[in-house]
N, C-alpha and C positions, 0 to 999 in steps of 0.2 A: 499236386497229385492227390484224387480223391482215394479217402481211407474207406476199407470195407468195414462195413459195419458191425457183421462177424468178429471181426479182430479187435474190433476195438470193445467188445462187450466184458469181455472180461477183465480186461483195463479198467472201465468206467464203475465194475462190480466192486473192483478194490477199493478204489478209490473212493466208493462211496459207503465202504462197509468201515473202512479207516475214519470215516469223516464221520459217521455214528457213536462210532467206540469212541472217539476223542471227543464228541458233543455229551454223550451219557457221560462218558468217566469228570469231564468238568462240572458237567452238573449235580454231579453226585458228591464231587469231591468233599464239600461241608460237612456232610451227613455222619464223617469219621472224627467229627469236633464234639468235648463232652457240650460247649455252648455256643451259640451263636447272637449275635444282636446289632445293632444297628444306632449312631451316634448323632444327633441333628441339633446346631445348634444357631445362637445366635438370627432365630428368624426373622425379628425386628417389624411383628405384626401392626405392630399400632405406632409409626415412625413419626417424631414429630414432623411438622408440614413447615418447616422452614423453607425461604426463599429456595434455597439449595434442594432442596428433599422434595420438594412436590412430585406427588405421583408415585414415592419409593414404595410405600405404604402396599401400594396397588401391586408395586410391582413382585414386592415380599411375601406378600398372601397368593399370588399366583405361584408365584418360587415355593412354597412349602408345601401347595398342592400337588403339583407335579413331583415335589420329592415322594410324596410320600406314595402316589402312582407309582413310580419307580420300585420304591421301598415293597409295596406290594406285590410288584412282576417278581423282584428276585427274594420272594418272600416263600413261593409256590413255583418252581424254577422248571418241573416239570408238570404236574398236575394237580388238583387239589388232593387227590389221592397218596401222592409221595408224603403231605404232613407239612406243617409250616417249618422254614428254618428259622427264625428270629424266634428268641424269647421274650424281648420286650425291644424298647425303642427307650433311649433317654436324651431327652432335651436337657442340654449342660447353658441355659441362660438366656438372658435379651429375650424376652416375648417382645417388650417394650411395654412392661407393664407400670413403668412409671408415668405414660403417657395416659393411664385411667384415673377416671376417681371414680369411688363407690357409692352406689346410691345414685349415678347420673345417665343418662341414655349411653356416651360411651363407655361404661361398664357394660352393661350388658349388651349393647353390640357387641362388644370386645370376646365377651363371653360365647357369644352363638357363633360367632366368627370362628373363634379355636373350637367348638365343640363339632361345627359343621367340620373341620378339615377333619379332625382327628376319624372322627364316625366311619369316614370314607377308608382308612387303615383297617388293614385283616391282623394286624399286632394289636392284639387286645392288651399288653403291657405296656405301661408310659411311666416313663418315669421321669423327674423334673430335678433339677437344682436351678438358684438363681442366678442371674445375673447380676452386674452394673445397672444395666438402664432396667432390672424390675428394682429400685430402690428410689428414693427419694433423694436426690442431689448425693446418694451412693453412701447414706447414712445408714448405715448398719442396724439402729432402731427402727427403721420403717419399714420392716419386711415384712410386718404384719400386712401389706397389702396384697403382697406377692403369696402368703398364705392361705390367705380368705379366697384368694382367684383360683390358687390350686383345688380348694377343700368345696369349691363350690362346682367346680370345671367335675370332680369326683360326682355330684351328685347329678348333671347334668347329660355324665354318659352313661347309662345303667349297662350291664352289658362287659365295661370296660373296667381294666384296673391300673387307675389312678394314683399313683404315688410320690407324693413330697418325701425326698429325701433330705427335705432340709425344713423337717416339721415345726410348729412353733412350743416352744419347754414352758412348764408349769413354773405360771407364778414369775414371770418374766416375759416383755416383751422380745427376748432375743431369739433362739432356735435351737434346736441340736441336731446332731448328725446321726444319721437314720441308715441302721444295715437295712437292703436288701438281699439276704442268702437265694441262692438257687444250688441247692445239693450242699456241695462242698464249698460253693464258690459264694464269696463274699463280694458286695457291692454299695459303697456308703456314699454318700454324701456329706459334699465339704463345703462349708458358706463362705466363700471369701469375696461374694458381689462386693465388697467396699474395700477391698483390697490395691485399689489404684487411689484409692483416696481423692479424688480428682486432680491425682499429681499437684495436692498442696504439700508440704511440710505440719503446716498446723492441723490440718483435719486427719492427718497419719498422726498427728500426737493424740486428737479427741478420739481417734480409732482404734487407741491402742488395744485396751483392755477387753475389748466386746472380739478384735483380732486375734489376740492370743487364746482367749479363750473357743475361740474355734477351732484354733490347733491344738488345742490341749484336748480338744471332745475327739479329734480325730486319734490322737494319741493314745486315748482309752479304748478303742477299737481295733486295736491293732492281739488281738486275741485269737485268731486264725489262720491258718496257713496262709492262702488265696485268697488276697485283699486287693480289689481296683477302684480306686478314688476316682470321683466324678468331682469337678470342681470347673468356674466358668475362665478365670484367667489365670493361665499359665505366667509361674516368675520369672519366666527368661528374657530375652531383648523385647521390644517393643519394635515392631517393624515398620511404624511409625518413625519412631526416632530415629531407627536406622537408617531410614531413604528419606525420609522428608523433612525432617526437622532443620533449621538454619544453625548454624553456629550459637545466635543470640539466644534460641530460645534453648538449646540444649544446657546454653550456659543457667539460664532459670531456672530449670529443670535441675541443675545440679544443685544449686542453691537450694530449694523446697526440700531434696533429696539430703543435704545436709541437716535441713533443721528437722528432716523427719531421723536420723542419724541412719539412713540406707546408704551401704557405701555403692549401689548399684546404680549409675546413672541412667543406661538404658532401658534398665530392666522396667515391664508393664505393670509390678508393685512398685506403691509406694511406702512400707512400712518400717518399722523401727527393725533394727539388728536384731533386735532377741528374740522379734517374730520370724524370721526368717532364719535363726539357728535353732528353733522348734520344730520350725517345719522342715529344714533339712533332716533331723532327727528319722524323723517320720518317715522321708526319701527314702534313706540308706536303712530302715529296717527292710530285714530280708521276707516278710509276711507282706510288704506290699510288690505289686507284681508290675500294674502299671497306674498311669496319672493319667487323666483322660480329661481335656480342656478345649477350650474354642474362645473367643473372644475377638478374637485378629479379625482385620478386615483385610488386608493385603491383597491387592492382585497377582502379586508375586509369586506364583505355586510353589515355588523351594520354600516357601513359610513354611508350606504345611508340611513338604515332602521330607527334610532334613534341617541340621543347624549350622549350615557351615555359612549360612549369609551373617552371623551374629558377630558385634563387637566383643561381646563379652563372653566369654567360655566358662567361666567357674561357677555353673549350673550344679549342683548334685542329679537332680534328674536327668538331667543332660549323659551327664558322666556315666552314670548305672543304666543308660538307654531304657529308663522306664515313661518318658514322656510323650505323650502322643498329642498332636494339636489339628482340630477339625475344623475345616474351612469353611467361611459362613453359609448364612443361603441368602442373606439381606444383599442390595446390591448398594449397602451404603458403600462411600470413597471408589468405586469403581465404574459409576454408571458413564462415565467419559472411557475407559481402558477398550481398549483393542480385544484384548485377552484378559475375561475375567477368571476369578480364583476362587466359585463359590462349590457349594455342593455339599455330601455327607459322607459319613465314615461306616465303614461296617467290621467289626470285630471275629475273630474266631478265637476259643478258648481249645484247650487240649485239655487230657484227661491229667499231664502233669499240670497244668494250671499257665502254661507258654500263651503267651499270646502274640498271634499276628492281626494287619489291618489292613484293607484297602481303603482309596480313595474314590468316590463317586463324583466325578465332579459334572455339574450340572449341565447339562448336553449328553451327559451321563454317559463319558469314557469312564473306563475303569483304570485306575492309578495302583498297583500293590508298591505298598509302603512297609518299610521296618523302619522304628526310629535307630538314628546315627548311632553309631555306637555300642549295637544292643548286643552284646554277645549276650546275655541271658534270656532272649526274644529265638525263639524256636523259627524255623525255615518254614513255608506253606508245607502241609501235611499231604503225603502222597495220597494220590486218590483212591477210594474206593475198591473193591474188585467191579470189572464189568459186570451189569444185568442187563441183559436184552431180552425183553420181554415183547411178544407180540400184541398189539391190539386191532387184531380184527373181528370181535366178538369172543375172542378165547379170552376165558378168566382165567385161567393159567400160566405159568412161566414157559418159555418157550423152551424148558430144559427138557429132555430125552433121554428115552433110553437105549438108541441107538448111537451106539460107542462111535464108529463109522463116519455118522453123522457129524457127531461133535469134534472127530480129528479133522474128516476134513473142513469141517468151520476153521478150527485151529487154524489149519496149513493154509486156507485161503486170505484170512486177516492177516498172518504174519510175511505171505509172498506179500498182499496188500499195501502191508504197513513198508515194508522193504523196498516195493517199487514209490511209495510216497514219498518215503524220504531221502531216499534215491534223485529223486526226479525235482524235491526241494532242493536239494543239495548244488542241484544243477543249476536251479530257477536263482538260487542266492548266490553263485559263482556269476553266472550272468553279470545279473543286475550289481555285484560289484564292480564287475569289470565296467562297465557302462558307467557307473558315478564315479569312479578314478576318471577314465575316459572325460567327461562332461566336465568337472574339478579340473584339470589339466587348461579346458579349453576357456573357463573361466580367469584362470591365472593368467593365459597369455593375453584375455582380454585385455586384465589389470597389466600388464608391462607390456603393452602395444604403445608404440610412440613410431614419429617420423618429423622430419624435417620440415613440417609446414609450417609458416607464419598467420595461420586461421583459428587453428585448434589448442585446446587446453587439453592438456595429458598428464594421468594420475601419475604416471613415471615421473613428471617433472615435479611432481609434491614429493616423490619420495627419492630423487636427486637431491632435492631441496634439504634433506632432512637427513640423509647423509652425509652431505659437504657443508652444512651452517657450523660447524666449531672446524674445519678443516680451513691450511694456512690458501689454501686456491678455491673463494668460495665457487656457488653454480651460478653459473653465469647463463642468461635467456636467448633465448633463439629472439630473432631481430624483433621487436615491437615498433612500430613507427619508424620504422632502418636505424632503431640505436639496442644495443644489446646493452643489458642491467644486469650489477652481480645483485644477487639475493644472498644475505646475510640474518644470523638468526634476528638480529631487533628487524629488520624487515619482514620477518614473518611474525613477530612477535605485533608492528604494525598492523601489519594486511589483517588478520583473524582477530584482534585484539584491542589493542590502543587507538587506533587511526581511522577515522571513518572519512580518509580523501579516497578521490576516484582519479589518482594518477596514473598511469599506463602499467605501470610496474608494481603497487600493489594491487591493481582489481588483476592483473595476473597471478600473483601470486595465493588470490584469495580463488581465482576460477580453478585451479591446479589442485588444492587441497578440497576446494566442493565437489570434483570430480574426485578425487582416491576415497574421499566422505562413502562419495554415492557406490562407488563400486564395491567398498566393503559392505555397504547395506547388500546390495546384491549379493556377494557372497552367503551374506544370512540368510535370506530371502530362499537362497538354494538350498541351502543347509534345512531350515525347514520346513521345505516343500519334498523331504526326503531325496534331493536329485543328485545330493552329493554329502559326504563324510569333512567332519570339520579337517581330519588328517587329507586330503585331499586334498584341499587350499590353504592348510595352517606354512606351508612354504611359495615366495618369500615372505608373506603376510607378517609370521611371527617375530621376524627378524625388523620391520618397519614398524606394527606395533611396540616393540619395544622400544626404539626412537623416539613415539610418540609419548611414550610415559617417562622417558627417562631426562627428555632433552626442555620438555614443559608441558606436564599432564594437566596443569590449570588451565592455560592455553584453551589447549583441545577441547578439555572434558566442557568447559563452559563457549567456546564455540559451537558446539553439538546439542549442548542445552537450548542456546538461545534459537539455532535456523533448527530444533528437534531432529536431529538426525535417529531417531529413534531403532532403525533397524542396525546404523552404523554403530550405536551405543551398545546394543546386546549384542554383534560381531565382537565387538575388543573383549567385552565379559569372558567373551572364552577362554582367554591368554591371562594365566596366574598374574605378570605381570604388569599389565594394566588394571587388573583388580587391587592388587598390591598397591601399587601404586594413588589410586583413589581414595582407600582408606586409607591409606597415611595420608594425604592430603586434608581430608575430613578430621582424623584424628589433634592434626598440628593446629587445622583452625579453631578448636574445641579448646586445646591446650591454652591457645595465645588467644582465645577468648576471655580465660578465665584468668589467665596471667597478669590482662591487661581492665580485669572486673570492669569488661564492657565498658574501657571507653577508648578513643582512640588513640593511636598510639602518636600522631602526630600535634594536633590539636588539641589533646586533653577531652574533650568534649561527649559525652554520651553517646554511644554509638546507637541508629534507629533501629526501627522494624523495618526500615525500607529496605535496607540494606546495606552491606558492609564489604568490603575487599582485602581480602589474602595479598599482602606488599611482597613482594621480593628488597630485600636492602641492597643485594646485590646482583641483577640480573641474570647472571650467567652462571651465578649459585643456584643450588637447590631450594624444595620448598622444606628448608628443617626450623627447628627450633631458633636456632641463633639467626638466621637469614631470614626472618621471617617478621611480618608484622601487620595487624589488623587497622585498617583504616576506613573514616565513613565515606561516603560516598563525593562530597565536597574537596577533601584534600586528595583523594585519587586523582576527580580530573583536573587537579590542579598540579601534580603529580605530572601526567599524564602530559598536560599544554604544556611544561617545560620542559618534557622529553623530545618531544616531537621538535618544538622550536630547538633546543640546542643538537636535534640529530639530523 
């Protein structure tokens, strides 16, 4: 039925008088902050050119251009006439200034390179602290190079202001930590570039003193209400170690971390205890508000967004929600990911000194972030009041003084606003009913079976998976006109142990590649918005938990090896298969270090190549007592007398 046009005019008036006032009032909304600013860190301009890294370099200096386009769009949100929102910009580290030497042609390329991006920025305020890679093998003496770059980068922009927060101190090559005030609000810098030590033990012993004494400089600074530390690596987990690191080498890692006497294994410092009960000091005074750091490279966006991915908890800044962590712009560790994790941060301060953050992340969606925990992190501040202002040659507000006028404005934007979200209200009943609907039809895909002797069916993985400790295993629909029970070592065969292609396990293994693939599709749905994880988490939940309970090694490295990668972030949803995994991780760390890396059958040094998590007793769990580390030679030795005596 065609709609008269008549009718529909003042529909489409609301609607778009609604869609005004909510574009003005977000745009505005900053302008009620006493400051604003903008975080960029880890750019990684001058990347070495390793095998691995060719071309990053290229790809980094484009990445920091485009940020700071960006940075500029929401710099001037409505016109150059509303005024800039940003006070200043601070890069928290990694130019990659330890890839220059002074006095050589890449110096001063290096130099026009950063003066050229910067120039192109309408934030005439920059502010720097270092990183790791502006140091010299992360030697806390050689920052004089990373000074001379800033102090010369100062004379390079006229125009611009310039500022090392982490200036070089008289009468020593080391540094001190330098307020920035704006008003009330204090803003220092904190030198801890060598604060990973190169995850040795011994250069956290030669670090010691040049370390502490930069927490001590920060400690004399704590003289103001409103104090926010810039600093480049965060102490908390290393997200490194958390996903990627092997058994063996965490076990290294803990070792360096003893002779450095850090009781923190994962964590991204490597330095002595007394450095790190300094700077907790520092945390828990109530004058510092938040900690502002970058260093990660993760493609993992929960890096940056919260801390619940961490092994270790007993953060102070963690605890007090004053930590905030800004994800890179370098595309080091992620130029292979599907979904990268780079981009920048943008701050807001309040007049009580609260602050909130968003995420920009590069593609430039917008993320709002509070860190975990924050109850002393204030809620985004309500917006503005509207101003509608006309620009059709009137230099005027479009305010009156006809009363009449401005009620019925009133009465039109609030029918407006009423019929909008009204009519949202509608549009988001819908569109639920439609992903329940779609969610429904997915599940029965997942438990769709029938009596054919052609087909593999996810049902029959998850019969499978049911009845494997039950006294009547499942027994297979005919294969070659003989039916097979499937028993749990026969699936622990098929996916695992056994690389025969007998009738009974290449079925047992097509059965579990199909409920694999279907749970990736669930994902797949899930974030394509077409359905809610509660729309498919039944019977899903009740199977994944099978899956972690009955042999999460199994799986979790059946799905490593054929990358079932959508199938792996489906189970993430379910506590208990996250559970699950890290205690897995955990035990093998344990009986790493139990068995000081060697093997438990053999005696023999376990390699890099690789190592295997033993069951003592199959049909046990993975704990402590049932558990034990073997190289790779006694597994499949292991292995060929299981098979042969089963």
């Amino acid at each position: 039925m065609r709609s008269n046009a008549k009718d529909m005019a003042p529909s489409r008036f609301c609607w778009l008088a609604v869609t005004c006032a909510i574009a003005i009032g977000v745009e505005t909304s900053w302008s009620t902050d006493a400051i604003n600013f903008v975080q960029l860190t880890d750019p990684h301009l001058f990347e070495k050119q390793t095998l691995d890294r060719l071309g990053q370099d290229t790809n980094n200096r484009v990445a920091f251009a485009d940020c700071i386009i960006e940075v500029n769009r929401l710099n001037y949100p409505t016109s150059p006439a509303s005024g800039p929102r940003f006070s200043f910009i601070v890069v928290t580290g990694d130019i990659g200034i330890e890839e220059l030497s002074d006095g050589t042609p890449s110096w001063t390329n290096g130099l026009q390179e950063m003066t050229r991006a910067i120039s192109q920025s309408t934030v005439t305020n920059w502010l720097f602290v270092p990183g790791n890679n502006d140091l010299d093998d992360e030697d806390p003496d050689t920052i004089t190079n990373y000074q001379k770059f800033i102090k010369e980068l100062q004379v390079d922009l006229p125009g611009f202001q310039v500022t090392d927060l982490c200036p070089e101190a008289k009468n020593t090559s080391r540094c001190i930590s330098k307020d920035y005030p704006v008003g009330q609000f204090h803003f220092v810098g904190f030198n801890n570039a060598s604060f990973k030590s190169n995850y040795s033990g011994k250069d956290a012993q030669r670090f010691h003193d040049a370390q502490l004494d930069c927490v001590t400089q920060i400690t004399q600074k704590l003289t103001n209400e409103f104090i926010y530390v810039f600093y480049h690596i965060p102490e908390i987990d290393d997200p490194y170690a958390v996903f990627e690191l092997s058994p063996s080498a965490l076990y290294k890692r803990s070792l360096e971390k003893k002779l450095a006497g850090d009781p923190k294994v994962y964590s991204a410092w490597t330095v002595s205890n007394d450095v790190r009960q300094a700077w907790d000091k520092v945390v828990g005074n109530d004058s510092v508000k938040a900690l502002i750091t970058g260093h990660f490279h993760s493609s993992n966006r929960d890096v940056y967004r919260n801390f619940d991915w961490m092994r270790e908890q007993a953060y102070a800044s963690v605890a007090k929600g004053k930590l905030f962590v800004c994800p890179p712009i370098a595309c080091k560790f992620q130029t292979d990911k599907e979904l990268q994790a780079r981009g920048f941060r943008t701050y807001s301060i309040d007049n009580k000194g609260k602050i909130r953050s968003d995420i920009i992340w590069y593609g430039f969606q917008k993320d709002s972030n509070i860190p975990a925990s924050a109850k002393s992190v204030a809620p985004a501040n309500p917006a503005s009041p509207v101003s509608i202002y006309v620009d059709a040659g009137n230099k005027q507000s479009a305010a009156t003084d006809d009363k009449g006028s401005e009620i019925l404005q009133i009465i039109t934007l609030t029918v407006g606003a009423g019929a909008f979200f009204f009519g949202l209200y509608q549009w988001m009943r819908g569109q639920a009913w439609k992903r329940a609907a779609k969610g429904r039809k997915l599940v029965d895909n997942l438990l769709d079976s029938n009596d054919s002797n052609e087909e593999y069916y996810a049902w029959d993985a998850m019969k499978m998976l049911d009845y494997q400790d039950e006294t009547k295993p499942f027994r297979t629909k005919r294969i070659c006109g003989s039916r097979h029970v499937i028993t749990r070592k026969k699936i622990e065969d098929a996916l695992g142990k056994s690389e025969s292609d007998s009738d009974e396990l290449v079925y047992v293994r097509e059965c579990f590649d199909e409920l694999y693939f279907k749970f990736g599709q669930l994902q797949d749905a899930i974030d394509n918005k077409l359905v809610e994880l509660k729309h498919v988490s039944c019977p899903a939940d009740y199977y994944v938990g099978l899956l972690a309970e009955t042999d999460v090694k199994l799986h979790n490295d059946y799905l490593n090896k054929y990358m079932y990668q959508r199938t792996r972030q489906f189970l993430k949803n379910f506590p208990v298969w996250d559970k699950a995994v890290a205690e897995l991780a955990e035990v093998q760390r344990r009986k790493y270090s139990e068995q000081a890396g060697m093997c438990g059958l053999c005696g023999k040094p376990l390699s890099e190549d690789g190592s295997v998590l033993d069951r003592l007793d199959a049909k046990g769990g993975y704990t402590d007592d049932n558990t034990r580390i073997l190289c790779l030679a006694c597994d499949r030795k292991i292995r060929a007398e299981s098979l042969s005596s089963g």
